[in-house]
N, CA and C of each residue as an Amber inpcrd file, in Angstrom:
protein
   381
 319.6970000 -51.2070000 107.4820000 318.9920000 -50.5730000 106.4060000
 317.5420000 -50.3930000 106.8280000 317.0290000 -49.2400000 106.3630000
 315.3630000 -48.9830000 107.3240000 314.5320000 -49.2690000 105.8390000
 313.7030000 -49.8630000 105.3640000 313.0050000 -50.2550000 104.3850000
 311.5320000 -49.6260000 104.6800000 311.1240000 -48.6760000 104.2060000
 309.7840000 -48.0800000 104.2220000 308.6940000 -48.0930000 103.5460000
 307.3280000 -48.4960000 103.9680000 306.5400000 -48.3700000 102.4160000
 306.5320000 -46.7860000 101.7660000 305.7680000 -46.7530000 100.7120000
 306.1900000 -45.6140000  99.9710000 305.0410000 -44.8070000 100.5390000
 305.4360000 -43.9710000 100.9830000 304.0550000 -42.8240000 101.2400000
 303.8250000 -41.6110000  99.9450000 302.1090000 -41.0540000  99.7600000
 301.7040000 -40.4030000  98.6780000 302.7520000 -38.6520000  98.9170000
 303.2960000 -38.7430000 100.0520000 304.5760000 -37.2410000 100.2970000
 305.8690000 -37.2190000  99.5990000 305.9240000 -38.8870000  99.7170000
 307.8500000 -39.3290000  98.8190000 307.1630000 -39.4590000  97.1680000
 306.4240000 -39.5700000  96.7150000 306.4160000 -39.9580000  95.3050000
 307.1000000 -39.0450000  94.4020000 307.1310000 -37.4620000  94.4260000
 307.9740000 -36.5430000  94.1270000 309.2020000 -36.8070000  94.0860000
 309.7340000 -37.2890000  95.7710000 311.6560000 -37.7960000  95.7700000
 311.9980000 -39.0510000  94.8150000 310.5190000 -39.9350000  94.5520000
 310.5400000 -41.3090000  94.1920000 310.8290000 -40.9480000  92.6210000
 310.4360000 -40.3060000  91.8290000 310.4750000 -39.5820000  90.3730000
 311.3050000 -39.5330000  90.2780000 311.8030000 -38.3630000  91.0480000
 313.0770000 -37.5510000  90.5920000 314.0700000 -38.7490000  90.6280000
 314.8330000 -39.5810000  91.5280000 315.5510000 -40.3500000  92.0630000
 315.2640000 -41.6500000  90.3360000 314.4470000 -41.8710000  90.2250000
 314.3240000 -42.4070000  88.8170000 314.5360000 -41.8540000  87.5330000
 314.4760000 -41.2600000  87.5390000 314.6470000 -40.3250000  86.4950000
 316.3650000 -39.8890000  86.3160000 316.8770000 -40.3470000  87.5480000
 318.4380000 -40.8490000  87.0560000 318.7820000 -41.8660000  86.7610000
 317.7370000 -42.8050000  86.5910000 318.3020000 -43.6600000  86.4150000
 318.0020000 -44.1210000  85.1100000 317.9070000 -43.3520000  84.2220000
 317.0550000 -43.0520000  82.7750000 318.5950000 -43.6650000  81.8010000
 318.4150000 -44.1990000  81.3150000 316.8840000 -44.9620000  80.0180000
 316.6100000 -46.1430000  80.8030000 317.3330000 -46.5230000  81.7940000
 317.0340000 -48.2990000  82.4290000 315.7250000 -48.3890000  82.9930000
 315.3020000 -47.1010000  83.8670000 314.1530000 -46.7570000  84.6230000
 313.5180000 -45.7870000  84.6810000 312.3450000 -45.9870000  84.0630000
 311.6700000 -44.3030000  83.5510000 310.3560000 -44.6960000  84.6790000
 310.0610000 -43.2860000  85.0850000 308.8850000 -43.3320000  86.1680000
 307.3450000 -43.5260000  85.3770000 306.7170000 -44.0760000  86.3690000
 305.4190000 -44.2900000  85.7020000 304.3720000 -43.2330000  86.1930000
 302.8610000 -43.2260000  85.8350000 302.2840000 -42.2990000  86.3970000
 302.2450000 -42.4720000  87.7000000 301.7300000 -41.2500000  88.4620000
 302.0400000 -41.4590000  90.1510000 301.0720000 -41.9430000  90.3060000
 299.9910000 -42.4920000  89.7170000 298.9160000 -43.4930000  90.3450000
 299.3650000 -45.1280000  90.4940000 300.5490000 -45.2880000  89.6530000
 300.6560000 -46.6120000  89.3210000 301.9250000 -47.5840000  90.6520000
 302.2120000 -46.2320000  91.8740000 303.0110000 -46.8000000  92.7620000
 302.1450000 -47.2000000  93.3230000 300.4830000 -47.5830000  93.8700000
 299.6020000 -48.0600000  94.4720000 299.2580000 -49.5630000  94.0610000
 299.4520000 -49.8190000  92.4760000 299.0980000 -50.8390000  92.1630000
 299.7870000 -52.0960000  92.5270000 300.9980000 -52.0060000  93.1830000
 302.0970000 -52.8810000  93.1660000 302.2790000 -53.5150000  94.2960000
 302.4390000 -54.9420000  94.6070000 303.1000000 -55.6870000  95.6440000
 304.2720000 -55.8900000  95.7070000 305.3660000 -55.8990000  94.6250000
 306.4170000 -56.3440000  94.6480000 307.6740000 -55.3140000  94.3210000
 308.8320000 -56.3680000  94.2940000 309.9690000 -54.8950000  94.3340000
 310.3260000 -54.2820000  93.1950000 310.2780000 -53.2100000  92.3470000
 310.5350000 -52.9160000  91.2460000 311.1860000 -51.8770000  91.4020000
 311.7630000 -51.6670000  90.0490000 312.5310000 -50.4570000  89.7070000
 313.6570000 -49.5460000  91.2020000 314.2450000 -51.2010000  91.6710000
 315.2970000 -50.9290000  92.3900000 316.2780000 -49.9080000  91.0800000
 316.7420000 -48.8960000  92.5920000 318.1460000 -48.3360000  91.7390000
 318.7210000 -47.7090000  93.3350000 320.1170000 -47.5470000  92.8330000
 320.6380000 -46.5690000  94.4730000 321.1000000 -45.2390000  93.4350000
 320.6290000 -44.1370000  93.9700000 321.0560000 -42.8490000  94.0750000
 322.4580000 -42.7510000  93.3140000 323.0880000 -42.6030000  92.4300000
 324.0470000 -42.4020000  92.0690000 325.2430000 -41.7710000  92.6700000
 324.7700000 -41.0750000  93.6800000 326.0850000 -40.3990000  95.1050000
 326.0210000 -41.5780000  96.2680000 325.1450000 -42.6190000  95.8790000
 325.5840000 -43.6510000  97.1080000 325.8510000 -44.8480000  96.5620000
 326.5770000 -45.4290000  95.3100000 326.5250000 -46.3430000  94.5820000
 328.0040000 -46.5120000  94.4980000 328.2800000 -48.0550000  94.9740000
 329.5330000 -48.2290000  95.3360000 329.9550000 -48.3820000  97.0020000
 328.6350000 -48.5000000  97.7640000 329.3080000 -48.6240000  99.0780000
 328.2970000 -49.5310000 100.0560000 327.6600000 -50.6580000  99.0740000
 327.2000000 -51.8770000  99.5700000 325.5860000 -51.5940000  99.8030000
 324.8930000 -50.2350000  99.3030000 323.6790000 -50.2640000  99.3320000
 322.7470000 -51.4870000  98.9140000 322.8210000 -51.6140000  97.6890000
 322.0460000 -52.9970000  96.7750000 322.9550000 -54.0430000  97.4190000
 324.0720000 -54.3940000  97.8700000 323.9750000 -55.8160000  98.5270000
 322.7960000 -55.8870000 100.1320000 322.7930000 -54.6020000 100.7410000
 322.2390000 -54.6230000 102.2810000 320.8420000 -55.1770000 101.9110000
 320.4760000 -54.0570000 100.4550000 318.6780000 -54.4270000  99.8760000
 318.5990000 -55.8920000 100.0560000 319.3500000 -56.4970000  99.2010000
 319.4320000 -58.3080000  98.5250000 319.2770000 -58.5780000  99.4250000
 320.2930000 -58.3790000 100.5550000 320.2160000 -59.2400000 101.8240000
 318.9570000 -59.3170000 102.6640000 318.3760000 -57.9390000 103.1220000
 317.2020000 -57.9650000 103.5520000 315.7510000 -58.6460000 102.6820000
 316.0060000 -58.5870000 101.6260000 315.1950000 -58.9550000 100.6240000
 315.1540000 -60.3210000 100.9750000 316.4490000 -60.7630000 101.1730000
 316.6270000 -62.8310000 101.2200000 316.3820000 -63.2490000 102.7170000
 316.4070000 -62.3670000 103.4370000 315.8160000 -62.8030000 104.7540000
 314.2390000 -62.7980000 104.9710000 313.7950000 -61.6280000 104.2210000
 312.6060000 -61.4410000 104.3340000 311.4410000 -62.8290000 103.5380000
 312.2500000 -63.2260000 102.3560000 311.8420000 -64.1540000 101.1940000
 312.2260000 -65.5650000 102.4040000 313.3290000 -65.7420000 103.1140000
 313.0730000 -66.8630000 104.0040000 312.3210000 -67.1610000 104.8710000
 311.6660000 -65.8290000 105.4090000 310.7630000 -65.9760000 106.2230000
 309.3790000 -66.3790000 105.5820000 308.9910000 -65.9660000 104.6830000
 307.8100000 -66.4040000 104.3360000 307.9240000 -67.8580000 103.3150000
 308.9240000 -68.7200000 103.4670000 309.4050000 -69.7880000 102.6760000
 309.6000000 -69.7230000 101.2430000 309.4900000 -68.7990000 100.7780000
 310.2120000 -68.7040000  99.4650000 311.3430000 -69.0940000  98.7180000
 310.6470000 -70.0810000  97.8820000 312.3360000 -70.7410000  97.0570000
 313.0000000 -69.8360000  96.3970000 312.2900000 -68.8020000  95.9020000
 313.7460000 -68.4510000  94.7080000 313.0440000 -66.5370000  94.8760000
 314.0870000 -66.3080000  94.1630000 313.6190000 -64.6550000  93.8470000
 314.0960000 -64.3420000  92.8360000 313.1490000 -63.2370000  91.9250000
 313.7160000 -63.2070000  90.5650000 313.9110000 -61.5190000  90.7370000
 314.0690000 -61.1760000  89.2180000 314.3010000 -59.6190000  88.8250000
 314.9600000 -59.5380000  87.7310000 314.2080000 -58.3740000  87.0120000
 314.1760000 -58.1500000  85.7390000 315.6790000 -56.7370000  85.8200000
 315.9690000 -56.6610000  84.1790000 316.8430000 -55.3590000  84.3610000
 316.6600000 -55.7030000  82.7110000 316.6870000 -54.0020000  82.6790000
 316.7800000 -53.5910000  80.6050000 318.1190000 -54.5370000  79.9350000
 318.0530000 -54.9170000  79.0760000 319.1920000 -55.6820000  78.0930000
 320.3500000 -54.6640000  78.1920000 320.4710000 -53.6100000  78.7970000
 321.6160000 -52.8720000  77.7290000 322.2570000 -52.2290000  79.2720000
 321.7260000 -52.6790000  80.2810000 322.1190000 -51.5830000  81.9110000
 323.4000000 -53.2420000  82.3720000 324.2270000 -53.0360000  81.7410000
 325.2070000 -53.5660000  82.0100000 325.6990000 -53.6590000  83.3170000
 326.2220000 -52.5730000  84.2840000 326.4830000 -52.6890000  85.7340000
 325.4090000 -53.5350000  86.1500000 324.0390000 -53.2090000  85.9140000
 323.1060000 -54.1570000  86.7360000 323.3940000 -55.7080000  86.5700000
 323.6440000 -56.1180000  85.4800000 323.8650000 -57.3220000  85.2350000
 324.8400000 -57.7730000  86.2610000 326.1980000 -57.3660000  85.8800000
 326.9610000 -57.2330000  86.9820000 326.9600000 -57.7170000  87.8170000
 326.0990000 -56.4760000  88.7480000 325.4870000 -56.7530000  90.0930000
 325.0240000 -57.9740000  90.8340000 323.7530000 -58.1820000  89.5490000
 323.4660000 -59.0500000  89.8610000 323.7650000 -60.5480000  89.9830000
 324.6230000 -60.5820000  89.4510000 325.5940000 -61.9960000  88.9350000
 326.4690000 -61.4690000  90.1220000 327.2300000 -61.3170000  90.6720000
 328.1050000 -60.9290000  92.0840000 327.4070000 -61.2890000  92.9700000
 326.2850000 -61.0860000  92.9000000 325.2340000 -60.9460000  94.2200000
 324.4880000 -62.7710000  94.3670000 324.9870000 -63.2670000  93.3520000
 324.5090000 -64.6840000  93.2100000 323.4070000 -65.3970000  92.1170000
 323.0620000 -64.2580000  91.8000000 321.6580000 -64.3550000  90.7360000
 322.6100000 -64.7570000  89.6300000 321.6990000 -65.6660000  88.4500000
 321.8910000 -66.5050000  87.6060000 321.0920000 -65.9950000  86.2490000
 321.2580000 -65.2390000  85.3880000 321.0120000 -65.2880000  84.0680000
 319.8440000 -66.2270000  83.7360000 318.9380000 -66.2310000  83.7220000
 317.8070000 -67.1190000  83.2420000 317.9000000 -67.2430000  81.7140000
 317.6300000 -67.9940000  81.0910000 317.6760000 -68.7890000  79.3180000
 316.4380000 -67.9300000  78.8310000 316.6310000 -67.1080000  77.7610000
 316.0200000 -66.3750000  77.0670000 315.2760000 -67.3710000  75.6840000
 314.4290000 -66.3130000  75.0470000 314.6270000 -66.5360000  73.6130000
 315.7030000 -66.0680000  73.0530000 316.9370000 -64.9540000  73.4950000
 317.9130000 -64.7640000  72.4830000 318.8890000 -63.9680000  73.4810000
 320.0560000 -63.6290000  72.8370000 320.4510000 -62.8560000  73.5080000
 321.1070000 -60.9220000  72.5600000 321.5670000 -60.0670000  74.0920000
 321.6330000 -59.2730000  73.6230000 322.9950000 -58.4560000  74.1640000
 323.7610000 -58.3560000  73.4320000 324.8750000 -57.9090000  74.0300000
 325.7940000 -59.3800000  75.2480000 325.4300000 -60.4200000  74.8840000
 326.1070000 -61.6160000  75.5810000 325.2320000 -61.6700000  76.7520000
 323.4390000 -60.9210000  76.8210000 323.0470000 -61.3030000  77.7540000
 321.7020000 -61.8580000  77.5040000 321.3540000 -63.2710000  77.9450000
 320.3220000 -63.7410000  77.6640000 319.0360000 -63.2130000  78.5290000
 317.7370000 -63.1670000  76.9960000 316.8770000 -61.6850000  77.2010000
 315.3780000 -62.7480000  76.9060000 314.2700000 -62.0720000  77.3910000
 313.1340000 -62.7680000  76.9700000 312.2820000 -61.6970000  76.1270000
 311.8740000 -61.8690000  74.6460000 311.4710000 -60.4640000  74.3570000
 310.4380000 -60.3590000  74.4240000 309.6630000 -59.0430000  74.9390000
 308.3690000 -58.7570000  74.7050000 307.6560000 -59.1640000  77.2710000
 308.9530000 -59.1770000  77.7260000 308.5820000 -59.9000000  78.7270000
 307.5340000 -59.1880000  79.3980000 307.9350000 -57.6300000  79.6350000
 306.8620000 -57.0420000  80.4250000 305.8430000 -56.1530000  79.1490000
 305.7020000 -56.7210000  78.2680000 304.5350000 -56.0280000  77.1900000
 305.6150000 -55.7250000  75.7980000 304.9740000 -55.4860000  75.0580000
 305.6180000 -55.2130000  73.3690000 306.7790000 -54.2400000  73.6850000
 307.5260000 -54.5660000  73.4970000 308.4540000 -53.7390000  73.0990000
 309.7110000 -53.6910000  74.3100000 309.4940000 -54.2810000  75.5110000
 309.8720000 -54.4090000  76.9420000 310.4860000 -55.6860000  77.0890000
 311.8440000 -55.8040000  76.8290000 312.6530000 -57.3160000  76.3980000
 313.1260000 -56.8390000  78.0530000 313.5770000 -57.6850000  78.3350000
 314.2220000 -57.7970000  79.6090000 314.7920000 -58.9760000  79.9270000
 316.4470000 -58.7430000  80.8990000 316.7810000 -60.1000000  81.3740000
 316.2340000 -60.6700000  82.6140000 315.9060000 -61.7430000  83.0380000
 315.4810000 -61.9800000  83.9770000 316.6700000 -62.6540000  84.7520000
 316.6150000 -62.6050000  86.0200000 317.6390000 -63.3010000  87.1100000
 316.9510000 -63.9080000  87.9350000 317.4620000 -65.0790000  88.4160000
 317.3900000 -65.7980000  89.4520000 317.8400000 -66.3470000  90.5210000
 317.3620000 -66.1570000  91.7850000 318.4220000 -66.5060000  92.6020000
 317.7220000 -67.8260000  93.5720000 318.4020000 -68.3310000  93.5410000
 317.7960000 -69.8220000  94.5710000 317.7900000 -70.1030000  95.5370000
 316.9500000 -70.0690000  96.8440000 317.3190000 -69.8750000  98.3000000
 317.2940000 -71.4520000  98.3750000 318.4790000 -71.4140000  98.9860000
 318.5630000 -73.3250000  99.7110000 318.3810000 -73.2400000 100.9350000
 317.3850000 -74.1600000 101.3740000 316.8100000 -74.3740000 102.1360000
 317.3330000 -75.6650000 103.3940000
């Protein structure tokens, strides 16, 4: 898998490519892909979903998180994007304890600002 930073030429492919993945992941302004260190608003392409893309990510993701000694890795997904849950529970990640739940999935509300409930996952690198 070739992992690239985002250059100011892809932000156009970076939109569009989100914008399928609507209502779970809505794009932000194009100033706001600069502000960020971390991994967000994973999604795979909907014509490549189903053939081990997001496990290759995880994986590189958990090698990369071992190298710099990192215990755990988290990630958020909307209450209601069900496959993601899924996913992520297959992939080893653990449901983190909410204030409540939503649809049988425990949610923290208000996590990333008013109105932005989200589940959080966790995954635990043993060391």
């Amino acid at each position: 898998m070739i992992i690239e930073p985002l250059r100011v030429p892809l932000i156009p492919d970076v939109v569009a490519l989100m914008e399928l993945g609507a209502p779970y992941i809505t794009p932000r302004t194009y100033s706001d892909y600069w502000l960020y260190s971390e991994f967000q608003d994973i999604m795979t392409h909907p014509e490549h979903r189903r053939r081990g893309v997001t496990r290759a990510l995880v994986d590189d993701l958990r090698k990369q998180a071992w190298v710099w000694s990192c215990r755990r890795l988290y990630l958020t997904s909307g209450p209601g994007n069900i496959a993601a849950h899924k996913t992520w529970e297959t992939l080893g990640f653990a449901n983190v304890r909410g204030d409540r739940f939503i649809d049988g999935v425990s949610v923290i509300t208000d996590y990333k600002g008013p109105g932005k409930t989200r589940a959080v996952y966790e995954l635990v690198l043993e060391r």
